[in-house]
LOKE-384889 format. One record per residue: x, y, z of N, C-alpha, C, O in turn. Coordinates in pm, whole numbers, plus 50000, padded with zeros to 5 digits. Example, Ala and Ser with C-alpha at 12.3 -4.5 7.8 and 13.67 -1.06 7.14 Angstrom:
# residues 2
513194943150780512304955050780513204967050780514244966850846;512854977550708513674989450714512905000350787513415011450804;
END
This chain:
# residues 206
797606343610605797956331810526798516336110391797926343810315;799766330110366800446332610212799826327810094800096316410057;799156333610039798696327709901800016326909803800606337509783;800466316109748801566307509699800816308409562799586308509552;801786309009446800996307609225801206294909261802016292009348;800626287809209799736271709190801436263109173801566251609216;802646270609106803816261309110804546261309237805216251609271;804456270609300804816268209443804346263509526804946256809610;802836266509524802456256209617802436243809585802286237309688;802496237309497802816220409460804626218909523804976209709597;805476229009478806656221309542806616228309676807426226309766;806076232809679805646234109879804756223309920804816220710040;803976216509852803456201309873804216195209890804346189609999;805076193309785806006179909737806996178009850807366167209895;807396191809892808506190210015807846187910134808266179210210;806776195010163806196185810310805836168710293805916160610386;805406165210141805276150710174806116142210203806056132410277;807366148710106808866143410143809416140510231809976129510235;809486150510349809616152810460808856142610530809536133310575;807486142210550806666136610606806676118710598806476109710679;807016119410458806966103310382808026097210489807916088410574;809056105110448810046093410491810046090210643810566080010689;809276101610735809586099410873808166087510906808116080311006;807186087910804806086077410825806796063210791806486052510843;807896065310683808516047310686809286043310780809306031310808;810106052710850810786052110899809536044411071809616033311125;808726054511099808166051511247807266038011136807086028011205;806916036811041806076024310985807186010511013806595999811029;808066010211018809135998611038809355995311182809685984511232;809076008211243809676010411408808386004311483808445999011594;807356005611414805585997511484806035983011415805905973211489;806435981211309805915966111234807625959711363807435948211403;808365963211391809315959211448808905953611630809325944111697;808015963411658807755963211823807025957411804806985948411888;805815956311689804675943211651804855927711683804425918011746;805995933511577806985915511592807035910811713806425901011754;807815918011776808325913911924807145910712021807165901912107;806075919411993804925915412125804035902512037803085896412086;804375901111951803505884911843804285877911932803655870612008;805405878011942806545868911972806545865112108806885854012148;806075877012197806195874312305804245862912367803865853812441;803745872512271802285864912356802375846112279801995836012340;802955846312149803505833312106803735826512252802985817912298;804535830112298805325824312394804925823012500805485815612582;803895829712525803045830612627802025816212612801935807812701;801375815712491800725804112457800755791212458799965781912475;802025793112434803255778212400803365774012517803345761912538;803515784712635803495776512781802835778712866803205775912980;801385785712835800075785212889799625767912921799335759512836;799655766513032798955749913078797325753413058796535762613079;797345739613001795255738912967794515744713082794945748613190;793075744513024792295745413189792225731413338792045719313341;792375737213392792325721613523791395719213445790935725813352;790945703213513789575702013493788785702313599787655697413599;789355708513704788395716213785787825726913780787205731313877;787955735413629787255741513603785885742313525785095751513509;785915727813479784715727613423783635723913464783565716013558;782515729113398781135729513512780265716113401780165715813279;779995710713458779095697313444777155706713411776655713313502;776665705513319774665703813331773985705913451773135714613469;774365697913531773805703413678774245713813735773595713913839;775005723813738775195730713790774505745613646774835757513649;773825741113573773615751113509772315759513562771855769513507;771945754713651771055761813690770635772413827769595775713884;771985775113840771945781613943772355796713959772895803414047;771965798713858771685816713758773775818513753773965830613751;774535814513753775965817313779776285818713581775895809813507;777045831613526777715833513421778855826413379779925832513383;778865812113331780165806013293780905811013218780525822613200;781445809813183782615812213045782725797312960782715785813003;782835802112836782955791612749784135796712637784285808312600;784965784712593786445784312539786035776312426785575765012449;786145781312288785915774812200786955761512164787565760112270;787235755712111788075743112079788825741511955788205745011854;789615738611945790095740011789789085728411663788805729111543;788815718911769787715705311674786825717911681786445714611568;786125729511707784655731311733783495728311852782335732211842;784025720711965783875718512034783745730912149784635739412137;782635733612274783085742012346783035737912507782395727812538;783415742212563784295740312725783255751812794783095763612765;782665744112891781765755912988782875755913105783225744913148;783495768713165783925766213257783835776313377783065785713358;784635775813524783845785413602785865789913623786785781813608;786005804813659787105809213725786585807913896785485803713932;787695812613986787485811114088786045819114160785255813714237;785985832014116784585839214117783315831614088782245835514135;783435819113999782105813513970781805802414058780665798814088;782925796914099782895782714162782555789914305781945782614383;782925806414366782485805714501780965810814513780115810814602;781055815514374779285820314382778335806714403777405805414483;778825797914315777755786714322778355781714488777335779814554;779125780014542778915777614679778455784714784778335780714899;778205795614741777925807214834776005809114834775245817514883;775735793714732774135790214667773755778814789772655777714844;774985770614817774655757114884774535761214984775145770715032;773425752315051773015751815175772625738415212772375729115136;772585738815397772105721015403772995715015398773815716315308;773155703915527773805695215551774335687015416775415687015357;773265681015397773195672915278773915675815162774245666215094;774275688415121774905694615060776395699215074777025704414982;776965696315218777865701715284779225696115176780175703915161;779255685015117780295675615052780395688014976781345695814988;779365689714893779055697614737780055712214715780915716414638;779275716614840780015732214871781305728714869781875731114762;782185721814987783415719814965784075717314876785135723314862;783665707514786784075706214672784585719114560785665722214509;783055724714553783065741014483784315750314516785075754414428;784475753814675785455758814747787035752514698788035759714691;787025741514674787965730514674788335739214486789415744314457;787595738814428787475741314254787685756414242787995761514134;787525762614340788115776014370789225777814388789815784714306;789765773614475791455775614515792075770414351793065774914293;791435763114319792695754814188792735766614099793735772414057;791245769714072791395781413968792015794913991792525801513900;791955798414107793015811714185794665808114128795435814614056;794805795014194796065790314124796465789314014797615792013981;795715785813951796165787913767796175798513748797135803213687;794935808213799795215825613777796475830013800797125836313716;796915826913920798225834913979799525830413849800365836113779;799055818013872800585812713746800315817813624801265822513560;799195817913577798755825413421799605841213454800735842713406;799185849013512799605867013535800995863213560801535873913533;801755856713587803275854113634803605853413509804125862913451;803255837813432803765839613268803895850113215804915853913158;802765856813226802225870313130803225878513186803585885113088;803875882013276804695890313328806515886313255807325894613213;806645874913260807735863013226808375869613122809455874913096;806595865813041806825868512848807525882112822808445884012742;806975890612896807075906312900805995906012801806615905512694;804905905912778803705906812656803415925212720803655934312641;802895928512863802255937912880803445951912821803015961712760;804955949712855806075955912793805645960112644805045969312590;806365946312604805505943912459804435955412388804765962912296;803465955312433802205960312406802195974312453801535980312369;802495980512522803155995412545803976000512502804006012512527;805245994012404805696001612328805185999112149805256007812062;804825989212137803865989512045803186002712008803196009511905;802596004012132801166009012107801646025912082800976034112021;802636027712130803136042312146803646043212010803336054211965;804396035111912805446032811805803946035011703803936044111620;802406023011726801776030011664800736041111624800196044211518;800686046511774799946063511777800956069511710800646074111600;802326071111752803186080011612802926078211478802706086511391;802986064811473802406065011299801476064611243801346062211123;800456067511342799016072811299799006081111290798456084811186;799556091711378799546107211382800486112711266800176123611216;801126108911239802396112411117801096106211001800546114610930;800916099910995799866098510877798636109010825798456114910718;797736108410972796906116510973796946131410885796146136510808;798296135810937799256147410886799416148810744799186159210682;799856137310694799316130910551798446133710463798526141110365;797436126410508796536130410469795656143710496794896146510403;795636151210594795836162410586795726172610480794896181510459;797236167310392797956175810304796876183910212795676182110231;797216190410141796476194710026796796187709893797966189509860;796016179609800796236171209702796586183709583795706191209540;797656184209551798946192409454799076182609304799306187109191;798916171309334799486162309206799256150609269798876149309385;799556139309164799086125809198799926121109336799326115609428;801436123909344802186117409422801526120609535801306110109596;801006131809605800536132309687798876124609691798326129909788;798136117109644796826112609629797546101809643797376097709758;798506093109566798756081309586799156081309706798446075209786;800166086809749800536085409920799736081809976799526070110009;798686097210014797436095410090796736080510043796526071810128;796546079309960795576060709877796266052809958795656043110004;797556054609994798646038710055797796040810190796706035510212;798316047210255798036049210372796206045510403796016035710475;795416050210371793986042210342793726029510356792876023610421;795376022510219794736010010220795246005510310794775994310331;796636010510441796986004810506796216004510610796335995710694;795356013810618793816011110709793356007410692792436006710774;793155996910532792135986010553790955992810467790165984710418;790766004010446790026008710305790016004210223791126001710175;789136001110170789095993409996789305977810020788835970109937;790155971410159790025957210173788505948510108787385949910157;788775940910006787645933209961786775941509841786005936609758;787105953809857785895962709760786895964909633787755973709631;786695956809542787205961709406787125971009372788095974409305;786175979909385785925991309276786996005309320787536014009252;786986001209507788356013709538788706007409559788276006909675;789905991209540791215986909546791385994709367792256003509367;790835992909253790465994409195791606009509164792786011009132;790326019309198790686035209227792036037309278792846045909241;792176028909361793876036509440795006031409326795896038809284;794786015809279795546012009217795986022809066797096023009012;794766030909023794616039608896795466049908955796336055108885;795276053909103795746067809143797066064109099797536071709014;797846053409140799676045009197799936050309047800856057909016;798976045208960799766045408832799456058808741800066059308634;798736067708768798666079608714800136084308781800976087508697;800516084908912801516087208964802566086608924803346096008915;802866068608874803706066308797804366076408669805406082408640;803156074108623803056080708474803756099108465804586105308400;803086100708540803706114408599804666121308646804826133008683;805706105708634807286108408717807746107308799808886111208823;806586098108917807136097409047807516082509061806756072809047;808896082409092809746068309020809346061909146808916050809112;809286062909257808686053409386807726047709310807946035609300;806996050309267805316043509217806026036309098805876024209085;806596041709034807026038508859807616022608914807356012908844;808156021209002809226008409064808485996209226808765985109269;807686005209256807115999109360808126000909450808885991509472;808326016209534809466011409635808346013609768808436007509874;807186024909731806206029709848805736017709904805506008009832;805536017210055804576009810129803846015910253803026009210315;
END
């Protein structure tokens, strides 16, 4: 390993962050861009998502027949007990007895509907392209995690490099809500400033 006098290794800092910076804005635009598009797409997905039948919903009496409903919160606050096709054949797969024979069918009957909405729900979802969507996303943002990581990494040389590393933190959500390090990073931005690094001096970093 090269041991570097303390001024070289800072502009041997300065040029890997350089380097590094710009290819993190660059893949940081290329995630917030594929972001967009899969918001856009599950949007759209929503917008023409049809409600639940109401053959999916399970009535008090049927709560007792050990079966796991699902429940859908409401936008009033309100919540929706309901069964997918798996729940409606379990509880028929409970009935027994003549007497009962209507009941079961029915259940069976509340099965098929919900298979059907399933099938049309995964068709939309296919439509939207959301699962597309969400795979290049997700790839756009492991690069810019990993280009970050790298980042931070670095060896802290001077402020520009601490403030960098600070952005990137808060773009993880570090310091969200905690004054005392929104606080700290904000001191780092502007020691930075102060120091000559005109990105900070102007606000161009994000």
């Amino acid at each position: 390993m090269a041991i570097l006098p303390k001024a070289d290794a800072a502009a041997a800092g300065s040029a890997a962050l350089t380097s590094l910076w710009h290819e993190r804005l660059r893949l940081k635009a290329e995630a917030e861009r594929l972001k967009a598009i899969h918001d856009a797409a599950k949007a759209r997905y929503n917008a023409l998502k049809p409600p639940l039948p109401k053959e999916a919903r399970a009535h008090p009496a049927l709560f007792g027949y050990g079966v796991e409903w699902q429940e859908t919160r409401q936008a009033d606050g309100s919540c929706i007990i309901w069964g997918d096709g798996a729940e409606w054949r379990e509880i028929a797969a409970k009935i027994s007895g003549a007497t009962a024979a209507a009941f079961k069918t029915g259940c069976l009957r509340r099965a098929e509907v919900m298979d059907a909405y399933n099938r049309h729900l995964c068709g939309l979802w296919e439509q939207c392209g959301i699962e597309e969507a969400w795979d290049a996303w997700d790839v756009a943002d492991s690069a810019l995690a990993d280009i970050e990581r790298r980042i931070l990494a670095l060896p802290v040389t001077d402020f520009s490099v601490a403030a960098r590393q600070g952005q990137i933190l808060r773009h993880w959500g570090c310091g969200e809500d905690d004054e005392p390090l929104t606080t700290f990073f904000d001191q780092i931005e502007q020691a930075a400033a102060r120091a000559g690094d005109r990105a900070f001096a102007i606000r161009e970093t994000v």
